[in-house]
C-alpha positions in Angstrom: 0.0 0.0 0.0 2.8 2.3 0.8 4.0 2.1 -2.6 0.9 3.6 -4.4 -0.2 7.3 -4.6 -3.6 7.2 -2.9 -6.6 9.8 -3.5 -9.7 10.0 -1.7 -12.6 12.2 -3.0 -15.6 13.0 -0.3 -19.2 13.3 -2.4 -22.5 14.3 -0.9 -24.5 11.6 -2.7 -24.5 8.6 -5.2 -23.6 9.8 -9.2 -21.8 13.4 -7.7 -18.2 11.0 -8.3 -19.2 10.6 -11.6 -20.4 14.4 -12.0 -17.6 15.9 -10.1 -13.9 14.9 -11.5 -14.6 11.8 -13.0 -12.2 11.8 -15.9 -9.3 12.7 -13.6 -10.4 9.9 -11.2 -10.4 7.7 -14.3 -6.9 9.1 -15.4 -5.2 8.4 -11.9 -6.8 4.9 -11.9 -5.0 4.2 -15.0 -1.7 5.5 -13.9 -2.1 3.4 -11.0 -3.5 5.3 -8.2 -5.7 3.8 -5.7 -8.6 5.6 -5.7 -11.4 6.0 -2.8 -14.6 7.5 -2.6 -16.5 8.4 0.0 -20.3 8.7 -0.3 -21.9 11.1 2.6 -25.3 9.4 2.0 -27.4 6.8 -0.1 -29.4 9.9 -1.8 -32.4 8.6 -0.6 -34.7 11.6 -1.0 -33.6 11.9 -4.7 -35.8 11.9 -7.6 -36.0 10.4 -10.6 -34.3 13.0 -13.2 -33.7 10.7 -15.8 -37.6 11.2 -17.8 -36.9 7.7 -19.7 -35.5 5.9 -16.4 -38.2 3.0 -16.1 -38.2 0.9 -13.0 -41.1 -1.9 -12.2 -42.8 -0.7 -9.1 -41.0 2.4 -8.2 -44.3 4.2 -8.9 -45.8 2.0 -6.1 -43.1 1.9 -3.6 -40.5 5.2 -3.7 -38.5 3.6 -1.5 -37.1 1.6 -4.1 -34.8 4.7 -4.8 -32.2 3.9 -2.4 -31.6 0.5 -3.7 -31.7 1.1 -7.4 -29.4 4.3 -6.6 -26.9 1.7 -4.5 -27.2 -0.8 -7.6 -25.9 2.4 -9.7 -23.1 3.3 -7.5 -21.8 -0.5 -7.6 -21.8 -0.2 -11.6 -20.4 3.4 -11.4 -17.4 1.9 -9.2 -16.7 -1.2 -11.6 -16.7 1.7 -14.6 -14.1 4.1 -12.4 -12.2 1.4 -11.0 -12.2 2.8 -7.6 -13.4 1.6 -4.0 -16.2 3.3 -2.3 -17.4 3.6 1.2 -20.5 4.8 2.3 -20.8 7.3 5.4 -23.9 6.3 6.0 -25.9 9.2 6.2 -29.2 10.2 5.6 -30.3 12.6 2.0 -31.7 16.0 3.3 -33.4 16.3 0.2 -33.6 19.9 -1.3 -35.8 21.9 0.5 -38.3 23.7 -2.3 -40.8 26.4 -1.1 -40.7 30.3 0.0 -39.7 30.1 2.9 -38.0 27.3 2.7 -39.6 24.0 4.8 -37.5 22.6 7.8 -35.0 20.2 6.6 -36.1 16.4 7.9 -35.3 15.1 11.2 -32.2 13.1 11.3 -30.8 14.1 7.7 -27.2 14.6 7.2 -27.2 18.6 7.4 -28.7 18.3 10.9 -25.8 16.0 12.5 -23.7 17.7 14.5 -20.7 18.4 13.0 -18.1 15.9 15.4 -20.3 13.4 14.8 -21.2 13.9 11.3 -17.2 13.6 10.6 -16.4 10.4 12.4 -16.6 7.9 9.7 -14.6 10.4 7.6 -11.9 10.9 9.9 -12.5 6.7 10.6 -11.9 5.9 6.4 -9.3 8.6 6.1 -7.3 6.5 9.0 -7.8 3.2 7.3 -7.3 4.5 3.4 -4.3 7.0 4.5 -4.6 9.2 1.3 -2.1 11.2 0.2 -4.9 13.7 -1.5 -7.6 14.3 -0.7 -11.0 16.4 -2.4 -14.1 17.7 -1.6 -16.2 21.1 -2.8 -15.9 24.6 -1.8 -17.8 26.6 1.2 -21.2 26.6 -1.0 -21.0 23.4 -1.8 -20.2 24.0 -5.0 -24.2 24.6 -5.2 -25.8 25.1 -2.1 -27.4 21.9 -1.5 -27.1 21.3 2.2 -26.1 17.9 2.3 -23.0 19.4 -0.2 -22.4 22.5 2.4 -22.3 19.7 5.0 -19.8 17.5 2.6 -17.7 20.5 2.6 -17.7 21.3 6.3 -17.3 17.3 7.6 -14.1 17.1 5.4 -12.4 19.8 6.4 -13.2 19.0 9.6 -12.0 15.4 9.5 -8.8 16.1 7.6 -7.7 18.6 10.7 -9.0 15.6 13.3 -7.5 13.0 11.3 -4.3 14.3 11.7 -4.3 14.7 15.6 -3.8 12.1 18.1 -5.7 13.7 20.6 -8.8 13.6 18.6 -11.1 10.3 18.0 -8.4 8.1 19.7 -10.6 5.2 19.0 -10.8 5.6 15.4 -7.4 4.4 14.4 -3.9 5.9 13.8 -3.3 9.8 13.0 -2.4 10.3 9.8 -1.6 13.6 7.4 -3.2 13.8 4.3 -1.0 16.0 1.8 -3.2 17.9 -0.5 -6.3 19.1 0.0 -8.6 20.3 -2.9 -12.0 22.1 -4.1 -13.5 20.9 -7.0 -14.7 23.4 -9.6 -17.1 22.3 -12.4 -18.8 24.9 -14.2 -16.1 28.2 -14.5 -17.5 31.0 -16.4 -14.1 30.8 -18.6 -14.6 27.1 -19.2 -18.3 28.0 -20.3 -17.1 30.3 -22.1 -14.7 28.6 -23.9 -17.3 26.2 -25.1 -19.7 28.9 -26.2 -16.7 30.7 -28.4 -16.3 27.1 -29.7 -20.1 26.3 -30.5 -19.8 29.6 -32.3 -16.7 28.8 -34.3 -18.5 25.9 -35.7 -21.5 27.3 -36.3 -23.8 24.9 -33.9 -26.2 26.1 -31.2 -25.2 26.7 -27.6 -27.4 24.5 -25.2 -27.0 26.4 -22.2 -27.0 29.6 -23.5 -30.2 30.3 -21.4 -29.2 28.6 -18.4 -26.1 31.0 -18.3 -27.2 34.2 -20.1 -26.9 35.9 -16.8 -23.3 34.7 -15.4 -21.0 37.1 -14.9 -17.5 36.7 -15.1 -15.5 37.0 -11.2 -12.4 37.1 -11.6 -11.6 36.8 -7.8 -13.6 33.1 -8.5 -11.6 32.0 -11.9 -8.6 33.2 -9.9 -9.4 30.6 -7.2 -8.6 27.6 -10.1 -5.2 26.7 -9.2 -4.7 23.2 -11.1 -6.0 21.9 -14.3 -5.9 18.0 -14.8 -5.7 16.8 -18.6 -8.1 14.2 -18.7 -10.1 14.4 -22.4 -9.3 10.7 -22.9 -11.1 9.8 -20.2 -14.5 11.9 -21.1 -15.7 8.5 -22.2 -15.2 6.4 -19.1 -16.5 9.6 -17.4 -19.3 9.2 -19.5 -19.8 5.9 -18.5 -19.9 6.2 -15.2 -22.7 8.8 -15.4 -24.8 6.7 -17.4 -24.7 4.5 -14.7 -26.6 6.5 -12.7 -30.0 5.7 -14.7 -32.3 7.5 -12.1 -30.3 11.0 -12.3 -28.6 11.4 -15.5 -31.3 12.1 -18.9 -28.9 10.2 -21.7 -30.6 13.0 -23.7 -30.1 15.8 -21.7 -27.7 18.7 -20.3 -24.6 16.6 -19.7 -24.1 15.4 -22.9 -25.3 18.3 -24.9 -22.0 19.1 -26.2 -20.2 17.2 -28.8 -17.3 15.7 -27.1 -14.6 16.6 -30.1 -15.4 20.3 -29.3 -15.0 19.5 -25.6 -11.5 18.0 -26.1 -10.6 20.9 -27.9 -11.7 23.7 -26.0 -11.3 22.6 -22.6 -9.5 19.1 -22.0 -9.1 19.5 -18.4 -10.9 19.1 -15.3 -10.3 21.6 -12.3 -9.2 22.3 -8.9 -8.2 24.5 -6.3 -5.2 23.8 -3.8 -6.6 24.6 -0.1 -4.2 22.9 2.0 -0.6 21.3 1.3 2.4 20.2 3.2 4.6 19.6 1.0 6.0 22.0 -1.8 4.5 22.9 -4.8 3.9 25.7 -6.9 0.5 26.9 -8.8 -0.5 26.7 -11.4 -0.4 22.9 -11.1 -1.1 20.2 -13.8 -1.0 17.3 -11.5 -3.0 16.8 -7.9 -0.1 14.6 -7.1 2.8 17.7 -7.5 5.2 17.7 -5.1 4.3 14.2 -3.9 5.3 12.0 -7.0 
């Protein structure tokens, strides 16, 4: 084990591993990295996104959800070739209403946060990555159980380290690197606008972002940029997997992936944290460690 770099990523729910830096994941993997996920919660108060998902009985019984969404993480891991743990947390669900309703009793959001962060700070023991990722302080959208994703991990990478803290949950150990995940950048949207231009095809999303404006205080944030456009397709994969949540038809794979490679063949991060040396911008989430 010692001989292998080792990456964890920390995800609020099944199919946000295949969202969220999947290509990279899929690149590491390759290279020989063993990688870990760890899954806040079964995203049991999802619902069914995908319009042509059909499922016997799930009209009848809802609570077929967690177990088809569990059957899609197993596929999703064989696809990624990683291990995956489950935190074993309850979905908040996303709150809808003005005001917003109460968030359930016993979700995720609600645990306190020592608590909430134990089986973290438990796996991170065991695993012992050397990097480790999670989103930024909104979540990268403000979903609560993502806010709490964000919050338990740095949390648990501080405890993990310190022998004073959760004594009973194994040996201290430092992770390395710690990183944000950033998705959707204005520059890399725009990039793929200028690129649907150049070629004369329609921009999809051109509603869904008319109204973004550029911060250049946020792009500056992006500190490393993984090239990973040979893995789109295993990426691809892996959200396809997830049958209940991703529309084969819809907004992830609305842009032709030639133009994708082209215009932007990375996937993104920010450094937060790092104990050893490195020096931004980074092409690697293993700089300074290989």
């Amino acid at each position: 084990m010692e001989d292998r770099l080792r990456l964890m990523h920390v995800h609020a729910h099944p199919d946000d591993e295949s969202s969220k830096g999947a290509a990279s994941t899929a690149k590491y993997v390759a290279e020989g990295v063993d990688v870990h996920v760890a899954t806040c919660t079964g995203g049991e108060r999802g619902s069914v996104l995908n319009p042509s998902f059909d499922h016997p009985g799930i009209v009848d019984n809802p609570e077929l959800i967690t177990e088809i969404r569990r059957d899609e993480m197993d596929r999703a891991r064989e696809i990624l070739g990683i291990r995956q743990d489950w935190l074993g947390w309850v979905d908040s669900g996303w709150p809808e209403g003005d005001p917003k309703p109460p968030l359930p009793e016993g979700c995720f959001a609600l645990v306190p946060l020592e608590e909430a962060a134990a089986p973290l700070v438990r796996l991170i023991r065991e695993f012992r990555p050397h990097v480790m990722t999670t989103y930024d302080e909104k979540g990268g959208y403000p979903h609560p159980d993502h806010i709490k994703c964000h919050e338990i991990s740095m949390f648990a990478y501080e405890a993990a380290s310190d022998p004073e803290r959760y004594p009973e949950l194994g040996e201290p150990w430092q992770v390395a690197k710690v990183y944000y995940h950033h998705g959707w950048s204005w520059d890399r949207m725009n990039a793929i606008a200028e690129g649907l231009t150049e070629r004369g095809l329609p921009n999809p999303y051109e509603e869904r972002f008319k109204d973004w404006k550029r911060d250049p205080e946020r792009e500056k944030r992006l500190t490393t940029r993984v090239e990973c456009a040979e893995y789109f397709s295993v990426r691809d994969q892996a959200l396809l997997a997830h049958a209940t949540q991703i529309d084969p038809d819809g907004f992830w794979f609305a842009i032709p992936r030639d133009l994708e490679r082209d215009v932007w063949p990375t996937e993104d991060y920010e450094l937060v944290h790092s104990t050893v040396e490195t020096s931004v911008p980074e092409t690697d989430l293993f700089a300074g460690l290989r």
